[in-house]
C-alpha atoms as one frame of an Amber mdcrd trajectory, in Angstrom:
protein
  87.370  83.706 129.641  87.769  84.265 125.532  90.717  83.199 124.292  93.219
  85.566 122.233  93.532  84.539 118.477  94.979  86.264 115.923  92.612  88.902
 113.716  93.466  86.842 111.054  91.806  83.461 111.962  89.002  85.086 113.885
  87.939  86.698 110.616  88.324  84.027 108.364  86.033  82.644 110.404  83.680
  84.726 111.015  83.657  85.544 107.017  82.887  81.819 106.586  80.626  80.876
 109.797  78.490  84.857 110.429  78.995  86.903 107.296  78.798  84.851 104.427
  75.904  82.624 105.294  74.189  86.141 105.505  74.795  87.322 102.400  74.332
  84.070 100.629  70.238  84.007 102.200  69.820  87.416 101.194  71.425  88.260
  98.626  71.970  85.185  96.429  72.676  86.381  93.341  75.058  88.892  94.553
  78.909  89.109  93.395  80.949  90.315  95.537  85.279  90.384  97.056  85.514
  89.927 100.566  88.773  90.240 102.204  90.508  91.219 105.354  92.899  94.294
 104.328  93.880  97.590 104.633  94.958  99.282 108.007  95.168  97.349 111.366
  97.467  95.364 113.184  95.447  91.928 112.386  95.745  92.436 108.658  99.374
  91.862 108.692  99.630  89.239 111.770 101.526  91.692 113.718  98.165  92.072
 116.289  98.595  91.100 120.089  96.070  90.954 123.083  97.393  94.501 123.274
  95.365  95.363 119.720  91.797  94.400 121.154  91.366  97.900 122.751  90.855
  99.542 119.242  90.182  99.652 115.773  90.373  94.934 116.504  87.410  92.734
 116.500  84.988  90.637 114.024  85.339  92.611 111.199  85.763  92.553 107.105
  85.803  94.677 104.465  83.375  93.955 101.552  83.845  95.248  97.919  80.574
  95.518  95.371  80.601  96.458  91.654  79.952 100.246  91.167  76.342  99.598
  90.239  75.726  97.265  92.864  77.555  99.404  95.854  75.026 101.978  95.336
  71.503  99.864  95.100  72.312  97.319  97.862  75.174  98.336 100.226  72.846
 100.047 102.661  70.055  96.669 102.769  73.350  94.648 102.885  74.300  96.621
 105.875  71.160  96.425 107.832  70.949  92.862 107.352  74.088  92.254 108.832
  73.035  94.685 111.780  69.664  92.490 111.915  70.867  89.304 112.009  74.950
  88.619 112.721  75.287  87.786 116.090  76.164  89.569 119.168  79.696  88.041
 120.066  81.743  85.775 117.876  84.296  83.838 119.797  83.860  85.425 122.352
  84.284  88.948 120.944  81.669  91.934 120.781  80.357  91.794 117.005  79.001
  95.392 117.687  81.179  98.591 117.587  81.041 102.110 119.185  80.461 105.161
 116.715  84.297 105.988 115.726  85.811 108.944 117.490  86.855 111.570 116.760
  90.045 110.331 114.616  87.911 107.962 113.126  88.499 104.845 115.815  86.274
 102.365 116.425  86.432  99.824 119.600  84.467  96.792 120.046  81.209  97.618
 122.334  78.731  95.006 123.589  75.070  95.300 122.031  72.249  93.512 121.846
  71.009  90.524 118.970  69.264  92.367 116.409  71.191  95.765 117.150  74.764
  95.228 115.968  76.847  98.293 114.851  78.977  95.703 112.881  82.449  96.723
 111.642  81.887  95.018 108.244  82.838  97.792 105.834  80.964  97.827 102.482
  82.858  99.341  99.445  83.163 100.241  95.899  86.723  98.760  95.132  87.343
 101.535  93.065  86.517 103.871  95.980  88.627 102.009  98.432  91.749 102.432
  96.458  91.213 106.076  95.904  90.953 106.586  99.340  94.268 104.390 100.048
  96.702 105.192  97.367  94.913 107.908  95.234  95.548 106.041  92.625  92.213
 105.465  89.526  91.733 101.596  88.782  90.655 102.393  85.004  94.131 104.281
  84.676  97.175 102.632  83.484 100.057 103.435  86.570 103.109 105.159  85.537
 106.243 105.571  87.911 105.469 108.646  89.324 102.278 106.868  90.901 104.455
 104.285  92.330 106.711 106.605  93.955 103.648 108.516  95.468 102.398 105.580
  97.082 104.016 105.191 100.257 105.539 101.604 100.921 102.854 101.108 104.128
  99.760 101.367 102.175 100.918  99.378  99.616 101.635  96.808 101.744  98.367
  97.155 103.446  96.630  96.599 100.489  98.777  93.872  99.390  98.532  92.053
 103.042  95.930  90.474 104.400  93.272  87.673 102.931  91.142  87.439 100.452
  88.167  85.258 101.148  86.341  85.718  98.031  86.372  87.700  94.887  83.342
  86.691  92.378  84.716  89.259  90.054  88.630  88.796  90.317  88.774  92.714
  90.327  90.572  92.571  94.081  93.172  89.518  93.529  93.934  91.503  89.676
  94.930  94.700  91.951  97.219  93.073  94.666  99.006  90.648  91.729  99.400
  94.611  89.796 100.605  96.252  92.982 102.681  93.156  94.329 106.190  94.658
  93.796 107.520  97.746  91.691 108.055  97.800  88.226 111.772  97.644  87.659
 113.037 100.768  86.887 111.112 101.952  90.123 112.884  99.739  92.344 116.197
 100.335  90.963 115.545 104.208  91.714 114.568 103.681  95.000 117.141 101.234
  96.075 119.647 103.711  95.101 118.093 106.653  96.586 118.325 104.308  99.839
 121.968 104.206  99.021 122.733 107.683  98.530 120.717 108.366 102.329 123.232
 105.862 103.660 126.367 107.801 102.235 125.154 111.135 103.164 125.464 110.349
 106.893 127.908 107.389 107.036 131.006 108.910 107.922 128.880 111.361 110.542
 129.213 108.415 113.299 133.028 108.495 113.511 133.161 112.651 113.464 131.010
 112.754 115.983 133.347 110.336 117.732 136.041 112.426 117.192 134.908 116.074
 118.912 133.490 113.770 121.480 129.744 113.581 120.842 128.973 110.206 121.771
 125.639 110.608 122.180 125.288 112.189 118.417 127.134 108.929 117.537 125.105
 107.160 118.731 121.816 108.787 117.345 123.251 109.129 113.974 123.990 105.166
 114.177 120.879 104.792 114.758 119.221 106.604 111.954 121.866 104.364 109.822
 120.892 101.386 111.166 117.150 102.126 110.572 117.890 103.432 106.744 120.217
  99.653 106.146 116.830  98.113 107.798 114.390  99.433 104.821 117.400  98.509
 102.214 116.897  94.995 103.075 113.382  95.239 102.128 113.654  97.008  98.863
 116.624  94.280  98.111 114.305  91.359  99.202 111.245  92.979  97.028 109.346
  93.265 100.515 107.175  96.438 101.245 108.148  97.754 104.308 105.592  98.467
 107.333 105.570 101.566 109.078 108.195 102.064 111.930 105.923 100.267 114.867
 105.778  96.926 113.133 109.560  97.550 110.979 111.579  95.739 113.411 109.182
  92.817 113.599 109.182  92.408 110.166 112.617  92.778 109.878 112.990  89.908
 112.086
């Protein structure tokens, strides 16, 4: 029977023990980031035995220079398919084709034939695609505030198990927190959502709507919730993992 660990340790390891030895035969001279981040569960710590049915497994995300993404991601790729093995820890290495919203699920295969879940990007690409944001641009507050707090925390999160360049740790250390005078704005635009609906709980008390009350106590309760982030300079996570984090 395989044992549950968390997404976390699994893929350190199999960064360090699968993956890396890899790359380092094949592709000595190569520099590269590789890191555990983005979307998932296992990239915050928040994953469960519950989490192994999708989009969970032996996987990584690997980041190449712009020149290099396009001459040697594919080869990289193959390699990996060629020669990682088929279970690691007692987990499927290989994937099924992702669905229709894009899911993937761990899938057993054979040695030789692994549909690996080690993603292969240019950094520069990867961030467009999270935050729409350009990493030769210089951010200005409007950026930040199109940037939604989960995605910058995904991006954030995670590990880093290597970055040759330093392009990767450079972005989290930039994206870390908001400047200033983007924080201040949206701690008190968090304010003003509180006093908009504050005194709703007791007039819906008093034409006897207990159950509106209740629900607009709720939404309070939820709004004070993502205040205490934004006053402890924490990102919040999106509203599955938000009381967890909370805690």
């Amino acid at each position: 029977m395989r044992r549950f660990i968390s997404g976390r340790e699994l893929n350190r390891h199999y960064y360090q023990e699968a993956v890396a030895p890899i790359i380092s035969a094949d592709f000595p001279n190569l520099n590269y980031a590789a890191a555990l981040i983005g979307p998932g569960s296992d990239v915050l710590g928040y994953d469960s035995e519950r989490s192994t049915d999708h989009g969970w497994g032996p996987r990584l995300l690997l980041f190449l220079a712009d020149g290099a993404h396009h001459s040697v991601a594919e080869s990289i790729s193959e390699r990996l398919s060629a020669r990682l093995p088929a279970s690691f820890r007692g987990f499927a290495t290989s994937f099924a084709k992702p669905d229709a919203n894009g899911v993937r699920w761990m899938e057993p295969s054979q040695p030789g034939r692994i549909a690996h879940f080690v993603e292969i990007h240019s950094l520069g690409e990867f961030v467009r695609a999270m935050l729409n944001i350009d990493l030769a641009a210089s951010l200005k507050n409007v950026d930040w505030l199109l940037m939604p707090q989960e995605q910058l925390l995904e991006v954030t999160g995670g590990e880093v198990y290597r970055d040759d360049l330093g392009e990767l740790t450079r972005l989290r250390t930039t994206l870390a927190w908001y400047p200033r005078e983007v924080w201040l704005l949206l701690m008190a635009a968090q304010w003003k959502r509180i006093a908009q609906e504050e005194p709703f709980v007791g007039r819906c008390g008093e034409s006897g709507d207990e159950l509106g009350s209740r629900i607009v106590s709720g939404r309070l309760v939820r709004d004070l919730v993502r205040l205490c982030f934004l006053i402890e300079r924490r990102y919040a996570p999106y509203s599955k993992w938000l009381g967890t984090a909370f805690s």
